[in-house]
N, C-alpha and C positions, 0 to 999 in steps of 0.2 A: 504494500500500500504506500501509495507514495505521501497522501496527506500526512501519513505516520512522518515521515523524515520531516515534511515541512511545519509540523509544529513542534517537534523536538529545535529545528534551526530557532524558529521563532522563540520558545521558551528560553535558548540558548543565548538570542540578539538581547531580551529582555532581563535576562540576569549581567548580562554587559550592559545596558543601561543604568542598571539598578547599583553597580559596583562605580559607574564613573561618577553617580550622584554621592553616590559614601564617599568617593576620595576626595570630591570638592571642597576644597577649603572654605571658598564664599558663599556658600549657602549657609543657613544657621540650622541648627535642628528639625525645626519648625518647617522650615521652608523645603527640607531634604524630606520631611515626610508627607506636606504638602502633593509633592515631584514624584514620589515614588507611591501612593496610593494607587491611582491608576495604571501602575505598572504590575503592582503587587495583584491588585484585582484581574487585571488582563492574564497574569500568568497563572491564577489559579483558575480560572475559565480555562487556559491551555491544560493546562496538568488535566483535570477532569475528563475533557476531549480526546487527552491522549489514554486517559485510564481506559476509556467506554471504546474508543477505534482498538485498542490491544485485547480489551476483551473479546470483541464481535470479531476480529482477524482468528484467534483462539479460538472462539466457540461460535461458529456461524451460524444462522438459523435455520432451520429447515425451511423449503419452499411452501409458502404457503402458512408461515406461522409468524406471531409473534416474534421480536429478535430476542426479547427478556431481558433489556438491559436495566427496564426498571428490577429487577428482580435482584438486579447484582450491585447495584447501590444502594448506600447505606443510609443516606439522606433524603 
């Protein structure tokens, strides 16, 4: 699957984001967590995406059924 590689890159560009806000010196605390909220929240929408695409690559559905991904999360 290829969407699989492309949101591991993306989760990947995002964690490189998320590290050049922490090494800024000019930002203030406040302002660094401001910055990286919506990084944080875009990456755990990634991770969950990649959870659910690894499982359904894993355990395909039968034709004709349900895939049962609500089944397999906990949330």
């Amino acid at each position: 699957m290829k969407s699989i590689a492309y949101i591991e890159q993306a989760i990947a560009e995002l964690d490189k984001e998320v590290q050049e806000i922490l090494l800024n010196m000019k930002f203030s605390l406040t302002e660094k967590d401001n910055y990286m909220l919506p990084l944080l929240q875009q990456k755990r929408v990634l991770n969950q995406t990649l959870e659910d695409l690894t499982y359904l690559k894993e355990h395909p559905p039968t034709p004709n059924q349900p895939c049962g991904i609500s089944k397999y999360r906990e949330d």
